[in-house]
C-alpha positions in Angstrom: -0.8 -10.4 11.4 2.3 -11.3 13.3 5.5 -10.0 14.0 8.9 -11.5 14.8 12.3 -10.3 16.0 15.1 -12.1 15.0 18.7 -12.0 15.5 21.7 -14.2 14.7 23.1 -15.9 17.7 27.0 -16.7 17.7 26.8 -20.3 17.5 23.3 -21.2 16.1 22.9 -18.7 13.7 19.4 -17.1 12.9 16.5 -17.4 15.7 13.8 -15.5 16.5 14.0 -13.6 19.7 10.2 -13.1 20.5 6.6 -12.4 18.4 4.2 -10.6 19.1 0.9 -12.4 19.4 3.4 -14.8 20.9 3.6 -18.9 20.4 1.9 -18.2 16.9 5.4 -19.2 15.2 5.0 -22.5 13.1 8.1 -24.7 11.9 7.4 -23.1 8.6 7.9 -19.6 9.2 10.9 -20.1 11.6 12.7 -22.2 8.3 11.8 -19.2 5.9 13.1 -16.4 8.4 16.2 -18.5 8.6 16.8 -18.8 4.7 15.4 -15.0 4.4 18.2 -14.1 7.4 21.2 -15.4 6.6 20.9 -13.8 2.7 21.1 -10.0 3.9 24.4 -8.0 4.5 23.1 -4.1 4.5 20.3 -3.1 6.3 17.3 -2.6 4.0 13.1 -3.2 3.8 12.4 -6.3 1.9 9.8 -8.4 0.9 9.6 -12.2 0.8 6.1 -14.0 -0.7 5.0 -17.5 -0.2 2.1 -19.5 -1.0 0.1 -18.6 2.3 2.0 -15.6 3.5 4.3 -12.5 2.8 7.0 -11.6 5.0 7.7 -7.7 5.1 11.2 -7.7 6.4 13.8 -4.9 7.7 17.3 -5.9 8.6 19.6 -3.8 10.3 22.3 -4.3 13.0 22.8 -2.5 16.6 25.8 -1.8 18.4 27.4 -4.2 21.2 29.9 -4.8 23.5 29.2 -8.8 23.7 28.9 -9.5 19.9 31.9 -10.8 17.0 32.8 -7.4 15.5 30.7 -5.5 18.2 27.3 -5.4 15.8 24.1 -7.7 16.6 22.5 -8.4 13.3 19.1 -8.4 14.0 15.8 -8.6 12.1 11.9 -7.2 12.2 9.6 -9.1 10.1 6.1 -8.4 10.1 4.0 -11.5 8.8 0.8 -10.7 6.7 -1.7 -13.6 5.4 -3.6 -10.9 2.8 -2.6 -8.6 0.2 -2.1 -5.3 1.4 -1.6 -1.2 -1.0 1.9 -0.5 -2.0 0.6 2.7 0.3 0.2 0.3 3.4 3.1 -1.6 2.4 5.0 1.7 2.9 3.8 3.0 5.9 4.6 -0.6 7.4 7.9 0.0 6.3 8.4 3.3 8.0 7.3 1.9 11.5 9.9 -1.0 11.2 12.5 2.1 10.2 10.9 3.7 13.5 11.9 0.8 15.6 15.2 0.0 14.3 16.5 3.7 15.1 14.8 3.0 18.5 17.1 0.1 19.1 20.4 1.6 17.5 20.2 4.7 19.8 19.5 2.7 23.0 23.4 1.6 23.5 22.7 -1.2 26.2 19.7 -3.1 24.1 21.7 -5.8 22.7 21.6 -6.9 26.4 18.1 -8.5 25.9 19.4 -10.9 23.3 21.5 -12.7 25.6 18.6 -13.7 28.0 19.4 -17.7 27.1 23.1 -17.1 28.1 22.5 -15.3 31.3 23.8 -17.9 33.6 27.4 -17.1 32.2 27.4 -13.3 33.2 27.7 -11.6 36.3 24.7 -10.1 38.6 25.4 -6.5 37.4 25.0 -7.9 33.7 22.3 -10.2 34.8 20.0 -7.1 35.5 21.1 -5.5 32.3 20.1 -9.2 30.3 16.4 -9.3 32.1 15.9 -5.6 31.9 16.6 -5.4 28.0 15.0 -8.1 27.5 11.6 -6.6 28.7 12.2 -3.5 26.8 12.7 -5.3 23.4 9.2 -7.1 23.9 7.6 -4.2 25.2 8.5 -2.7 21.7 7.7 -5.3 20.2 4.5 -5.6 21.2 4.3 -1.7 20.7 5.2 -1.9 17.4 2.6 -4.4 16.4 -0.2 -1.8 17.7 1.2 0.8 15.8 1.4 -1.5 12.9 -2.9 -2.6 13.0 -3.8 0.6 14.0 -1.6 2.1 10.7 -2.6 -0.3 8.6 -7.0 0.5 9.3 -6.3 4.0 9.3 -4.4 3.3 5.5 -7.7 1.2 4.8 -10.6 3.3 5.6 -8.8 5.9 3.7 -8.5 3.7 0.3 -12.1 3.1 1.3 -13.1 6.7 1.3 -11.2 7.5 -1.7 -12.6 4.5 -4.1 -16.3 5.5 -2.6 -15.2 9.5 -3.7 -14.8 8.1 -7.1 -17.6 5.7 -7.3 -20.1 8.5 -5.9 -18.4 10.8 -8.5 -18.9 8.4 -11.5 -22.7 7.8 -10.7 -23.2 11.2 -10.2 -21.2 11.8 -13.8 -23.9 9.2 -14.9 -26.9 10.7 -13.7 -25.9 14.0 -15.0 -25.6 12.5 -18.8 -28.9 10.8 -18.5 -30.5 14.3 -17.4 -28.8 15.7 -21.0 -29.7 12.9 -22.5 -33.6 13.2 -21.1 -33.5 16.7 -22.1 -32.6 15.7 -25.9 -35.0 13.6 -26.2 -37.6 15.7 -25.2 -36.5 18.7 -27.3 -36.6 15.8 -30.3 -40.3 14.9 -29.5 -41.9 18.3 -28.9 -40.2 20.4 -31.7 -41.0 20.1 -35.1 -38.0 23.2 -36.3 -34.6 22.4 -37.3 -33.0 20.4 -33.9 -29.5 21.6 -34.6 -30.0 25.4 -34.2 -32.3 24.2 -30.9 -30.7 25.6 -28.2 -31.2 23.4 -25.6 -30.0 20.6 -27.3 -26.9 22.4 -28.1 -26.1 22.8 -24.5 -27.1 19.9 -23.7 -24.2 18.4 -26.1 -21.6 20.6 -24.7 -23.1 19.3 -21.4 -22.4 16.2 -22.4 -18.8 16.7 -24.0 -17.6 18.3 -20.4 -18.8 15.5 -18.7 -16.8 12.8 -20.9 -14.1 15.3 -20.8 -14.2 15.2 -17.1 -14.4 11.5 -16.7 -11.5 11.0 -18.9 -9.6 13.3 -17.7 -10.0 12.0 -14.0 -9.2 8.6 -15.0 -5.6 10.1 -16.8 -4.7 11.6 -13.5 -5.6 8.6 -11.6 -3.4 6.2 -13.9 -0.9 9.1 -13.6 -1.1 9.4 -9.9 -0.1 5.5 -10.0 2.6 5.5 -12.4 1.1 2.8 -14.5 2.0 4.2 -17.4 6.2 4.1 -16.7 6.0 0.5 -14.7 4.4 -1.2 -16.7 4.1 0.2 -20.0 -0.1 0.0 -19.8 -0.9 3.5 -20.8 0.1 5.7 -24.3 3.3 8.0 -24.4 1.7 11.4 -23.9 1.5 12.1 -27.9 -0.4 9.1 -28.1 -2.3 9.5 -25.5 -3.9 13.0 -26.7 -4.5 10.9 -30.4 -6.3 8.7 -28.4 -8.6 10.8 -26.2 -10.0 12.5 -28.9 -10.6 8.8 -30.7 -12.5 8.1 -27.9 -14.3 11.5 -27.6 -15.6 11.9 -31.2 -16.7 8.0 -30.6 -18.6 8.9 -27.8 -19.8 12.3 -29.3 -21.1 9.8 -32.6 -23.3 7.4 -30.7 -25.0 10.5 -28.9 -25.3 11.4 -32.9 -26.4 8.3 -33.9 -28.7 8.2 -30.9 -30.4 12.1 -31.9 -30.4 11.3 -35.3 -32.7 7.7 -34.2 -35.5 9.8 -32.1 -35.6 11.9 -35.0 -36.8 9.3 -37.5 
């Protein structure tokens, strides 16, 4: 991970201020941020892919007494080389909204910029330049801690949730082949009729609340994502009951089918 500040200097245009692991910026990233730059007019969160990289971008402009129409347009991007949640994506975003109000509110910031240019200001605004300048790559540097240390936390909890649900399916799993154990006991030790046997009828309605359970947990999962309205993968919600009791009775058949064989 890296992350850049940019801003657009009066007569070169876009160029990045500082990073954070610093001297980590290649020719390639520095072209892109400038294409990426010059493109924005409000200040928003954005997202640029590339073959190797994805830039998570927020533009937004500061006030100052030094710049063409008193505004320094600046830019946060925050350089990721993996794929990272929507969720993480998100929480990234927040921290760059985070700084950006940080810098807005601080009305002698835009100082820093001018660090390059300080030879044509006077002492008073020399110390402004050099002590701005510091700030912005203290928050920098800030930000990117806040940034790793939000983006773990965001891991480990995807990490706890998706083991939740894998512990939750196998123990969905185990509990089926208990019923399923319990049928096919009741088949070889009893010679009466096996569908007044009680314990295989509760062991079917066992069963049917645990593939209710399962499917239902899956719905609410797909729900919980919004599949369904991006993307168009899951049923309208008519369909969708025709379909979970398709797939019920087909499940409740093959435990039929599979009685019905250890019976004969």
């Amino acid at each position: 991970m890296l992350i850049l500040l940019s801003f657009f200097h009066t007569r070169i245009g876009p160029k990045i201020f500082c990073s954070f692991p610093p001297d980590q910026v290649g020719e390639e990233i520095s072209d892109r941020l400038y294409d990426v730059m010059t493109q924005q007019r409000g200040e928003e969160f954005f997202i640029h892919s590339f073959e190797e990289f994805k830039f998570l971008n927020y533009y937004f402009q500061i006030p100052s007494d030094w710049a063409r129409g008193f505004r320094e347009m600046v830019m946060v991007s925050i350089i990721i080389y993996q794929q990272f949640s929507p969720e993480i994506e998100e929480s990234i975003a927040n921290l760059c909204k985070k700084f950006a109000e940080m810098m807005q509110s601080n009305e002698n910031i835009y100082a820093g910029f001018y660090i390059n240019d300080i030879n044509n200001y006077d002492e008073i605004d020399k110390e402004k330049i050099k002590k701005n300048e510091q700030l912005i790559k203290d928050e920098i540097k800030e930000l990117y801690w806040e940034t790793i240390e939000e983006t773990r936390k965001k891991s480990e909890e995807q990490k706890l949730t998706q083991l939740e649900n894998d512990r939750y399916i196998f123990e969905s799993l185990e509990d089926m082949s208990k019923e399923l154990k319990i049928i096919s006991e009741e088949i070889e030790s009893n010679e009466n009729n096996l569908k007044t046997n009680p314990r295989i009828k509760d062991s079917v309605t066992n069963l049917k609340t645990i593939i209710n359970d399962l499917y239902e947990g899956f719905i609410e999962k797909m729900t919980i994502l919004d599949l369904e309205e991006e993307n168009g993968l899951l049923p309208t919600s008519d369909e969708s009951d025709i379909d979970a009791q398709k797939r019920k009775k087909e499940l409740l058949k093959v435990l039929a089918e599979e009685v019905t064989e250890e019976k004969q």
